[in-house]
KOLNU-346112 format. One line per field, with one value per atom (N, C-alpha, C): residue number from 1; y, z, x; atom name. Coordinates in Angstrom, 3 decimals. Layout:
<sites>
num	c(NUM;...)
north	c(Y;...)
up	c(Z;...)
east	c(X;...)
atomo	c(CA;...)
</sites>
This chain:
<sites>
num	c(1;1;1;2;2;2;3;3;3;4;4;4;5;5;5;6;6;6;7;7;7;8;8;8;9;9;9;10;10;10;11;11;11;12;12;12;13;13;13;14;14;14;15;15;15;16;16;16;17;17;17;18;18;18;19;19;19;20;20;20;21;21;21;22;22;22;23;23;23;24;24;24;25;25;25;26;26;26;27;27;27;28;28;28;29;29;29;30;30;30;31;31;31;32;32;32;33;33;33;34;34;34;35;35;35;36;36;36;37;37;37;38;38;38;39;39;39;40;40;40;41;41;41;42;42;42;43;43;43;44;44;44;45;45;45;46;46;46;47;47;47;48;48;48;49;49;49;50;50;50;51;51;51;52;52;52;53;53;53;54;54;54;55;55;55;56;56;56;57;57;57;58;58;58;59;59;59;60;60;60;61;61;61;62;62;62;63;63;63;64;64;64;65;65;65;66;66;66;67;67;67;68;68;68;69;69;69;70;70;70;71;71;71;72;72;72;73;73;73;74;74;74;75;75;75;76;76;76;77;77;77;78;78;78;79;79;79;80;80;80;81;81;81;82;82;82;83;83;83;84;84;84;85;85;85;86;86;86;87;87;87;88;88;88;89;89;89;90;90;90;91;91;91;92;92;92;93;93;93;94;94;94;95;95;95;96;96;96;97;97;97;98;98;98;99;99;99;100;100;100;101;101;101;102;102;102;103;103;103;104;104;104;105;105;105;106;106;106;107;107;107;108;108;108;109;109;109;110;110;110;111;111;111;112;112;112;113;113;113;114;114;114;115;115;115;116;116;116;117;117;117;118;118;118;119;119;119;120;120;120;121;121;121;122;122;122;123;123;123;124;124;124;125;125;125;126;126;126;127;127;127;128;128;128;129;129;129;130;130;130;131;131;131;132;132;132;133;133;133;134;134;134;135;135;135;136;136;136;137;137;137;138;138;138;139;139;139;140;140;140;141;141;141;142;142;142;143;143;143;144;144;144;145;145;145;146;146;146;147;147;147;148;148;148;149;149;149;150;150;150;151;151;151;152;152;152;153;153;153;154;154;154;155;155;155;156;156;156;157;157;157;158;158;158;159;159;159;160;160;160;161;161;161;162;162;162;163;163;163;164;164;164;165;165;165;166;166;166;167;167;167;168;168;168;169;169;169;170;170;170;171;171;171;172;172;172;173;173;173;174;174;174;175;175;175;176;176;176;177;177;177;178;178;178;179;179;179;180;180;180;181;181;181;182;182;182;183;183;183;184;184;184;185;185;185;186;186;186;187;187;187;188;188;188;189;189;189;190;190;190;191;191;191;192;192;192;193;193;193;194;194;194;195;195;195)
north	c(-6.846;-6.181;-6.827;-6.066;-6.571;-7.282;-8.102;-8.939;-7.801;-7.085;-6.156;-5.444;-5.147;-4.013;-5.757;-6.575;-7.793;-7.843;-7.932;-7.852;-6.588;-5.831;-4.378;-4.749;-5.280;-5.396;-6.598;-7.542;-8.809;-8.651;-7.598;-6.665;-5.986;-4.934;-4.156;-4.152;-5.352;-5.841;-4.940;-5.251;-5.085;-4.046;-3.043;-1.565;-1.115;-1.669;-1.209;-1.422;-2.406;-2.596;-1.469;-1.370;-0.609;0.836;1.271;2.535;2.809;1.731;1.510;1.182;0.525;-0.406;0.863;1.954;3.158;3.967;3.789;5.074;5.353;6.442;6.673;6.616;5.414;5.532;5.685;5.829;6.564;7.095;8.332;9.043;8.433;7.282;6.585;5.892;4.490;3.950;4.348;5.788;6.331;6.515;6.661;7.138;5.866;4.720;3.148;1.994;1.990;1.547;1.014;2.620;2.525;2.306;2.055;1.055;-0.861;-0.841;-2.702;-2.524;-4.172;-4.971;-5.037;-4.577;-5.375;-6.632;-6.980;-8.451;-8.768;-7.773;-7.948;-8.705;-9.058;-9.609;-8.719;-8.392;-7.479;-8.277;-7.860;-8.522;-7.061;-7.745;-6.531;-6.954;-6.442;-6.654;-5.835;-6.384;-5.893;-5.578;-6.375;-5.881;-5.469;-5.720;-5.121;-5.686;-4.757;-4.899;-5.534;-5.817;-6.246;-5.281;-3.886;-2.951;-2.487;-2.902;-2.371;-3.590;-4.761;-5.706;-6.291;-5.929;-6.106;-5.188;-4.147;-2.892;-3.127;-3.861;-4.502;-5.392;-6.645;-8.003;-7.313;-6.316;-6.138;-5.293;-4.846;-4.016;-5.542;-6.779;-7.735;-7.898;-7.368;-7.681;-8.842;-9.821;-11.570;-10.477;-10.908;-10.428;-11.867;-11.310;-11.957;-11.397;-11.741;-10.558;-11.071;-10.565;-11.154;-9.882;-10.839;-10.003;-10.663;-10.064;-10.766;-11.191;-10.817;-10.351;-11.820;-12.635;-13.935;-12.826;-12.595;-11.577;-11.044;-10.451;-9.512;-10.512;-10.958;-12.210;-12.457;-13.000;-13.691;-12.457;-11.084;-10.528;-9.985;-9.951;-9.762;-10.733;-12.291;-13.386;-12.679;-12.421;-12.250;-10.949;-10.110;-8.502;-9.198;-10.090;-10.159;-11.606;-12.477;-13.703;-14.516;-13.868;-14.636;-15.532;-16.611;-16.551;-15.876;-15.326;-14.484;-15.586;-15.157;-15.525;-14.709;-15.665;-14.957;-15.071;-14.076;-14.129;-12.770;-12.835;-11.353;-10.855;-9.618;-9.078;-10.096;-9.997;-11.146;-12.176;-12.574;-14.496;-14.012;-13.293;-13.091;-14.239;-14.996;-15.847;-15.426;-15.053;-15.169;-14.435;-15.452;-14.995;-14.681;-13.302;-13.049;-13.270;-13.345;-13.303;-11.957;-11.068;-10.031;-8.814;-7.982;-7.066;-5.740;-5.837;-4.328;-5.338;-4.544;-4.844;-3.833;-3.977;-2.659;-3.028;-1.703;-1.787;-0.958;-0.327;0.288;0.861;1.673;2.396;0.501;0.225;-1.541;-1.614;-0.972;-1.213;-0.080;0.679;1.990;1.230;0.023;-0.300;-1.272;-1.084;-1.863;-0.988;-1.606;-0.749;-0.544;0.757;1.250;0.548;-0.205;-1.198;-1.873;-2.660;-3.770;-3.816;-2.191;-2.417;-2.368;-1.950;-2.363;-4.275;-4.963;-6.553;-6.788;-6.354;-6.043;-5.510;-4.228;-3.576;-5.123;-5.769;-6.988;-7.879;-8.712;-9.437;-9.111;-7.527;-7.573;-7.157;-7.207;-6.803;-8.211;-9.228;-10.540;-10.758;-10.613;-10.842;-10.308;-9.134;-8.701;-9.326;-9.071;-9.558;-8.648;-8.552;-7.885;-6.367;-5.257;-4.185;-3.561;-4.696;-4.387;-3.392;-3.365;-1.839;-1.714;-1.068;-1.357;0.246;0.322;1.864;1.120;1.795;2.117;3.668;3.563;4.851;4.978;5.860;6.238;7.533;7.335;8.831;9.522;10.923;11.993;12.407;12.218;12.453;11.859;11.965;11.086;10.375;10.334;9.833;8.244;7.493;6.593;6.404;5.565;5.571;4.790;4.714;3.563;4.589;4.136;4.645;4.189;3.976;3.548;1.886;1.188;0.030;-0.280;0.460;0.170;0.937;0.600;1.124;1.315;2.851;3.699;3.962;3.506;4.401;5.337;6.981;7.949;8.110;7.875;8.336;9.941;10.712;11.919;11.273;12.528;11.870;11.405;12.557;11.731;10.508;10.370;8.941;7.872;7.934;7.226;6.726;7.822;7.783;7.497;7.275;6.616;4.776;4.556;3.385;2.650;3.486;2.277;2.563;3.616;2.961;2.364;2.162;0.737;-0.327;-0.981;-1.949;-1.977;-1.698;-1.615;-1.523;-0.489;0.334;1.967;2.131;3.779;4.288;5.343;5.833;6.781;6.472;7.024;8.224;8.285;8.995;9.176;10.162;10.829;11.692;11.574;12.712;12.705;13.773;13.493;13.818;13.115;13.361;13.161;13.961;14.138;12.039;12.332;10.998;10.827;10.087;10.017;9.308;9.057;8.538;9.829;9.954;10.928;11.146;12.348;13.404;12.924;12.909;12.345;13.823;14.512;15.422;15.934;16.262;16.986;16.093;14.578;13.776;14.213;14.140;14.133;12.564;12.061;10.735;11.190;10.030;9.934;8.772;9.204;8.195;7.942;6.478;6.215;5.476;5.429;4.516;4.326;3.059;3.078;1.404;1.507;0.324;-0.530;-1.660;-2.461;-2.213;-2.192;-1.916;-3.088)
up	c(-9.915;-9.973;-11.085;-12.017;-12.755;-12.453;-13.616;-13.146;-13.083;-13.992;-14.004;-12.380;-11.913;-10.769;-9.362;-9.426;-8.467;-8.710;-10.478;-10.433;-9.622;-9.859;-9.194;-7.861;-6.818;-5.863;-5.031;-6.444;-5.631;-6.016;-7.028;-7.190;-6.605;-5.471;-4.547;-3.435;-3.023;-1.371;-0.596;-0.480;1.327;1.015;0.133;-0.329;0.460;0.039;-0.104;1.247;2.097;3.237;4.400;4.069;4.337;4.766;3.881;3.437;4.009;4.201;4.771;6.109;6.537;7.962;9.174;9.201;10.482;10.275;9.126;8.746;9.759;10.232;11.302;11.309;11.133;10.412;11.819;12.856;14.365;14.071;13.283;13.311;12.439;11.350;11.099;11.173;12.330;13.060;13.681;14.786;15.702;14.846;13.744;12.819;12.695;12.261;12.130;13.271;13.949;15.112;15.643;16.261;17.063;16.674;15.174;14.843;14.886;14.894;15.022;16.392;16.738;18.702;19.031;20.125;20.820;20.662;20.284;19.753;18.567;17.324;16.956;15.365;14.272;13.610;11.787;11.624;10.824;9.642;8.049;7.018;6.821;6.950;6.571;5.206;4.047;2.784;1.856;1.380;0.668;1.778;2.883;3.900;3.851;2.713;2.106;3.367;3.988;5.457;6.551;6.735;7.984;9.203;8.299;9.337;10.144;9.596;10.335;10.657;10.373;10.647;12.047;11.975;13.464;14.864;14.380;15.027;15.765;14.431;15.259;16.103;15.675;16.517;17.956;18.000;19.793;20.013;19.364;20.382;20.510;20.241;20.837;19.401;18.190;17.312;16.760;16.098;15.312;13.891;13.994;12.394;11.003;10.044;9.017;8.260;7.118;6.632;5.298;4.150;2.787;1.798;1.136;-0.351;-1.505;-2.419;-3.658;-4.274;-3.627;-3.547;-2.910;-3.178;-2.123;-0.890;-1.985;-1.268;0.072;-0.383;0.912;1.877;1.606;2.130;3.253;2.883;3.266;4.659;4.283;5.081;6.143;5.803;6.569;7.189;7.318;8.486;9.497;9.188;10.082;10.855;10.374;10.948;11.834;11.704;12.306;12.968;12.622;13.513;12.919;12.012;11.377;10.400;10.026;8.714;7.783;6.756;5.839;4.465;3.770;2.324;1.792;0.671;-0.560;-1.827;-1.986;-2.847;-4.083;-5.017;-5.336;-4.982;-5.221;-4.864;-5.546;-7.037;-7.246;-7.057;-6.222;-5.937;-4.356;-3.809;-2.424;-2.426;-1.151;-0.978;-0.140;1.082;2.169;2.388;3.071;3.614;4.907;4.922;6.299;7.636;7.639;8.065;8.775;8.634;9.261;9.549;11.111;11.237;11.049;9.764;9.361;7.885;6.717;5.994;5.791;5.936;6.071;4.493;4.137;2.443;2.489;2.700;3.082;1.874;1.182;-0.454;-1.108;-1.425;-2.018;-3.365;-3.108;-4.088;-5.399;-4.971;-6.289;-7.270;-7.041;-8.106;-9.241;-8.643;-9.419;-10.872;-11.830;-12.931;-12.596;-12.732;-12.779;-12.405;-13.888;-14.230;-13.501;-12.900;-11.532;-10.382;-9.897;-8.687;-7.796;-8.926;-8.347;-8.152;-8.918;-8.135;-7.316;-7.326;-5.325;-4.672;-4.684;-3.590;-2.937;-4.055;-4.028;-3.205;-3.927;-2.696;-1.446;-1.170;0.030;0.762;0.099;0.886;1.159;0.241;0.807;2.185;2.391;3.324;4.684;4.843;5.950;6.318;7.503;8.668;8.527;9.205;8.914;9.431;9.065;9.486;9.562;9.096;9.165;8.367;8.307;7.987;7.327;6.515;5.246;5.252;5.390;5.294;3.788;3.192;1.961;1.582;0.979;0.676;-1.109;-1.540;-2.734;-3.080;-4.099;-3.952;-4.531;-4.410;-4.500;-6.053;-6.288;-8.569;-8.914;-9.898;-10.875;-12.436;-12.188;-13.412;-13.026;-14.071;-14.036;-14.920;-14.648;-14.750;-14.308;-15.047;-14.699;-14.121;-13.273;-13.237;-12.189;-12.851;-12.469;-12.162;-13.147;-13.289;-12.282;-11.779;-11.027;-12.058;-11.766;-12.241;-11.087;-11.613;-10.116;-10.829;-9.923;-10.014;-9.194;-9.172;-8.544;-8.207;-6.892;-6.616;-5.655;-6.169;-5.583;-4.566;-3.817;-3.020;-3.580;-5.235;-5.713;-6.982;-6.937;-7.535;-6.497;-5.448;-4.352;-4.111;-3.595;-2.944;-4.325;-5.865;-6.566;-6.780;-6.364;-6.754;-5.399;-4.292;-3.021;-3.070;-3.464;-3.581;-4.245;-5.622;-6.365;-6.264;-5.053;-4.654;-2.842;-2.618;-1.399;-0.057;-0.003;1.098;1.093;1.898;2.961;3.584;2.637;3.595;4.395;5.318;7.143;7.236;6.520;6.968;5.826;4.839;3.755;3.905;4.219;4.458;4.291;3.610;3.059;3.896;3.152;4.659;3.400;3.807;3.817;3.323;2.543;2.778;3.976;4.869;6.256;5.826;5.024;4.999;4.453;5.192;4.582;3.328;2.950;1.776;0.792;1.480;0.564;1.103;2.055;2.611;1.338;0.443;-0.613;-1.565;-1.128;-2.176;-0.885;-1.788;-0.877;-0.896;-0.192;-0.260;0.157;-0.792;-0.142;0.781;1.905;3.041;2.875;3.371;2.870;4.188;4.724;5.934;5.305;5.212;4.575;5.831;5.544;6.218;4.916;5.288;4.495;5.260;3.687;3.851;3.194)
east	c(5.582;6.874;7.702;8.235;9.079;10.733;10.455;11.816;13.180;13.302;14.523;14.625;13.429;13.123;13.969;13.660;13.763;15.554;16.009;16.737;17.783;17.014;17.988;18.280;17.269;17.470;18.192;18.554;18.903;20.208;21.126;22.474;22.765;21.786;22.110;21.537;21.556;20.310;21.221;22.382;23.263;23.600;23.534;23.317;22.239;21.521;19.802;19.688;19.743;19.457;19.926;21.325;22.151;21.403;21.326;20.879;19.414;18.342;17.012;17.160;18.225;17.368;17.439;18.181;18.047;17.620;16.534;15.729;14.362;14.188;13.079;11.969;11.240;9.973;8.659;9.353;8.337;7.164;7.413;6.366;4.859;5.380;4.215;3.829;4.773;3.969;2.954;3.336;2.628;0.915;1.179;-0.119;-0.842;0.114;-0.770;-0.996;-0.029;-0.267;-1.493;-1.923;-3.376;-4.387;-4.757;-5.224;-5.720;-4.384;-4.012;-4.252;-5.210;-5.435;-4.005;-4.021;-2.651;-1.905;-0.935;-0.957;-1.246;-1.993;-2.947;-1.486;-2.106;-1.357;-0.978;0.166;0.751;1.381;1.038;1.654;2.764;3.615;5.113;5.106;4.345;4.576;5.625;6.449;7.701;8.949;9.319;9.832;10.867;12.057;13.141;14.320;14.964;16.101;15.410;14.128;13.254;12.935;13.241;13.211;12.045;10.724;9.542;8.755;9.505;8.583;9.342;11.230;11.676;11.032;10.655;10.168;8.698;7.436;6.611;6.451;7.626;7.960;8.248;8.853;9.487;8.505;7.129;6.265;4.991;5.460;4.256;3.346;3.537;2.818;2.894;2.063;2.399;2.722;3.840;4.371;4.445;3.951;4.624;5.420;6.197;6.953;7.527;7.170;7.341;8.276;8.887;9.492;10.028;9.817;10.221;11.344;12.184;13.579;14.855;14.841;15.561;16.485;17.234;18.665;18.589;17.094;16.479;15.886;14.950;14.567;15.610;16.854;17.961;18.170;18.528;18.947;17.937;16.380;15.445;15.428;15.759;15.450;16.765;17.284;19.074;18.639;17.560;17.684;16.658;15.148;14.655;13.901;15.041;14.972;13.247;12.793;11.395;11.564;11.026;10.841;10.450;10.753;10.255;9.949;8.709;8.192;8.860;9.284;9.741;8.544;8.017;6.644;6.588;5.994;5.678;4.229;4.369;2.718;1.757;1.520;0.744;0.826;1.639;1.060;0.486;-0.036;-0.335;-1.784;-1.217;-2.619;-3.362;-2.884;-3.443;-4.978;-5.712;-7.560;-7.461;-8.247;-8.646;-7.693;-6.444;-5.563;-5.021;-5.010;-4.260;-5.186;-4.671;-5.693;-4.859;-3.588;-3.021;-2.252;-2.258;-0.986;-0.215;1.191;1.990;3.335;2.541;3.583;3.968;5.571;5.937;6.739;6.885;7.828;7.532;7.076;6.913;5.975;4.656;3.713;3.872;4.905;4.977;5.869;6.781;7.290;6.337;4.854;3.796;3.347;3.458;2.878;1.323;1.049;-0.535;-1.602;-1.468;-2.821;-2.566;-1.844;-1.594;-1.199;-2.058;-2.104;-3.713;-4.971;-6.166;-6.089;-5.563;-5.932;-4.248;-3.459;-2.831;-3.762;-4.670;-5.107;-6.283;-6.600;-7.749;-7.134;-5.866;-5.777;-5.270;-4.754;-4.495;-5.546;-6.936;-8.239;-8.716;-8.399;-9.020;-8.013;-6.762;-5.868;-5.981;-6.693;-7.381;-8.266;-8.234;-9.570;-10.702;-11.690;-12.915;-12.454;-12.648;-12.345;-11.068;-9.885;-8.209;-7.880;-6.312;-6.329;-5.135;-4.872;-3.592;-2.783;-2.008;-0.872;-0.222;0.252;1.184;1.111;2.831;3.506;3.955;3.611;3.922;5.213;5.833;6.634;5.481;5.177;4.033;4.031;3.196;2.462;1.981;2.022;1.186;1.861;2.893;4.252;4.425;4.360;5.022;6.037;7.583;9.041;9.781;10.918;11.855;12.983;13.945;15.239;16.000;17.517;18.506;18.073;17.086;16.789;15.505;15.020;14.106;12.581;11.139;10.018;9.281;9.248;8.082;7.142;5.565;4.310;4.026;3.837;3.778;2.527;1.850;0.201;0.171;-0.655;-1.032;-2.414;-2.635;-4.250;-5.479;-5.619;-6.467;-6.783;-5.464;-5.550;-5.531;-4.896;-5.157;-6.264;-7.480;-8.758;-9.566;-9.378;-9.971;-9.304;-8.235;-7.617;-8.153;-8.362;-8.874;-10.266;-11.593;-12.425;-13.219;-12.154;-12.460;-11.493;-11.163;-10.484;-11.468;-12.203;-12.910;-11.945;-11.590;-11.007;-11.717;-11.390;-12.304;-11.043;-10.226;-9.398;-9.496;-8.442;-8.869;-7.815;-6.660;-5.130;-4.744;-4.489;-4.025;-2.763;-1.317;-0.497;0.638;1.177;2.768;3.715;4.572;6.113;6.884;8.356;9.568;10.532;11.640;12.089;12.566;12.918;13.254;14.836;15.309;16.938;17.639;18.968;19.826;19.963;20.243;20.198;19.227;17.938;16.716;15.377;15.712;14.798;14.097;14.293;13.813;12.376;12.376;11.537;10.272;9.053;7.838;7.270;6.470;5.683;4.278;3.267;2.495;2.187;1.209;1.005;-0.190;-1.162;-2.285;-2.555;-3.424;-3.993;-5.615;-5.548;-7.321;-7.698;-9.053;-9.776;-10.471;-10.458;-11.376;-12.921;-13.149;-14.828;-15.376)
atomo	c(N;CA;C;N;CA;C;N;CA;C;N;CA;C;N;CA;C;N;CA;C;N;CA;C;N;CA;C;N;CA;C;N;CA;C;N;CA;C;N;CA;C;N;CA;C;N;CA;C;N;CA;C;N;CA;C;N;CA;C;N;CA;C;N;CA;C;N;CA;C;N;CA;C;N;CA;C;N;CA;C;N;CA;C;N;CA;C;N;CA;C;N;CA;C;N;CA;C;N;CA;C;N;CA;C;N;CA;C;N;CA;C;N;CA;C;N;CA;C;N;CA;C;N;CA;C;N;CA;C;N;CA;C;N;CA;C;N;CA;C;N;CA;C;N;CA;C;N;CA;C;N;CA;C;N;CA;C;N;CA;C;N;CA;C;N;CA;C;N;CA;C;N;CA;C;N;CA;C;N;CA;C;N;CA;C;N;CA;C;N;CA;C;N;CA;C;N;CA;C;N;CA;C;N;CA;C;N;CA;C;N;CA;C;N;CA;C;N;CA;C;N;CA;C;N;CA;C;N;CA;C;N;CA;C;N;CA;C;N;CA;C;N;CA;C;N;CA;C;N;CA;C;N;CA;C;N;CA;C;N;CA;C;N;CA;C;N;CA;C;N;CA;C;N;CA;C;N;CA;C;N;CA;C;N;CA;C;N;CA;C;N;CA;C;N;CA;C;N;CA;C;N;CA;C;N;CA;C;N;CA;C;N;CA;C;N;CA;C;N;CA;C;N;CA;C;N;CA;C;N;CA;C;N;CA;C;N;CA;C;N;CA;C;N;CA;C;N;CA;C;N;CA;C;N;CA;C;N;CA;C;N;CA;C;N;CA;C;N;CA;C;N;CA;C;N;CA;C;N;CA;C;N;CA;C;N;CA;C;N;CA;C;N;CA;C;N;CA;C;N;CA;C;N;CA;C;N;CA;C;N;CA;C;N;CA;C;N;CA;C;N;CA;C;N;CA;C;N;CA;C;N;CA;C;N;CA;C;N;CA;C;N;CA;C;N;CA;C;N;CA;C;N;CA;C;N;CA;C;N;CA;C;N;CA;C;N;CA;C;N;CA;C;N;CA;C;N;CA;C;N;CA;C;N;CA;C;N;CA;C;N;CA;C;N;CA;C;N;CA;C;N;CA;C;N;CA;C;N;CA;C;N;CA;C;N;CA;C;N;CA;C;N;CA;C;N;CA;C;N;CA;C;N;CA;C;N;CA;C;N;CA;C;N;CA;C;N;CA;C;N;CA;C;N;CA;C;N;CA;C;N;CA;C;N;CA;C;N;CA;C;N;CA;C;N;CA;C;N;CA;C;N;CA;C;N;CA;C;N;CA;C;N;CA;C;N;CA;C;N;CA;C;N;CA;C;N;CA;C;N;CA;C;N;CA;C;N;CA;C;N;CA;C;N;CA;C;N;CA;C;N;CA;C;N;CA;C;N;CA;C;N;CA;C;N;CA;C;N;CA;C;N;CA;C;N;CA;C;N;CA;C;N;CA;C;N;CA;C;N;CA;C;N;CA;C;N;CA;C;N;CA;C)
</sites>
């Protein structure tokens, strides 16, 4: 993620948070969920407000929960009582550690070319068979705006970018933005398994 894009967000966190943390994201848990063991253990990668990583903590999940962002960072320990890493996508260490990673609107601010070695280490970061959701806004454009840089994935750049990063996706499906006066943007949704 670029420094300008970190910058945007560490100028408009309690904006940003604001605007993210009561957004309804139900209907795709319900989709990723039943996947993950009971208990089972969740990387909230890019967690922004701490909104889906507070959401797993109270259904019994071991959450971790990282962002690049201090600002956010700061306000994700307060929304959800964790410690949070402050990391970027590429410094991700973690082995075999988690049986879901959940990147939630996070990995589209990755330029193109750098997001097959993210899809890598967050395949070393899974457990054997775990299982990764991330959301894209829907195309194929990449762009900057209003200081931020978006990469746009359709389904089939998707299903070529995970199975050369060794994932098998399971759940392909677009939805609506879920925050006010955003109904009009499409996303894509991705549920894949490590293979």
């Amino acid at each position: 993620m670029s420094d300008k894009t970190i910058d945007y967000y560490s100028r408009n966190s309690e904006e940003y948070a604001d605007d993210t943390f009561s957004a309804d994201m139900s209907d795709i848990y319900g989709r990723f969920l039943p996947y993950i063991q009971e208990n089972g253990r969740i990387l909230d990668l890019g967690c922004g407000s701490g909104r889906d990583a507070a959401c797993f903590s109270s259904m019994g999940f071991s959450v971790e929960a990282v962002d690049g962002t201090p600002e956010l960072c700061m306000i994700a320990e307060k929304n959800t009582g964790l410690n949070v890493r402050c990391m970027r996508f590429d410094e991700l260490d973690y082995v075999d550690e988690f049986d879901g990673v959940w990147a939630c609107a996070s990995l589209l601010h990755l330029e193109r070319e750098d997001l097959p070695d993210v899809f890598w280490k967050i395949r070393r970061a899974l457990r054997e068979g775990g299982v990764f959701y991330c959301s894209f806004k829907y195309g194929t454009s990449s762009y900057e705006r209003n200081g931020r840089f978006f990469t746009d994935l359709d389904e089939e750049s998707f299903i070529s970018l995970a199975s050369e990063t060794g994932f098998s996706p399971l759940d392909l499906f677009r939805s609506g933005d879920v925050r006010k006066d955003r109904s009009g943007e499409q996303w894509l949704n991705a549920i894949s398994r490590k293979v």
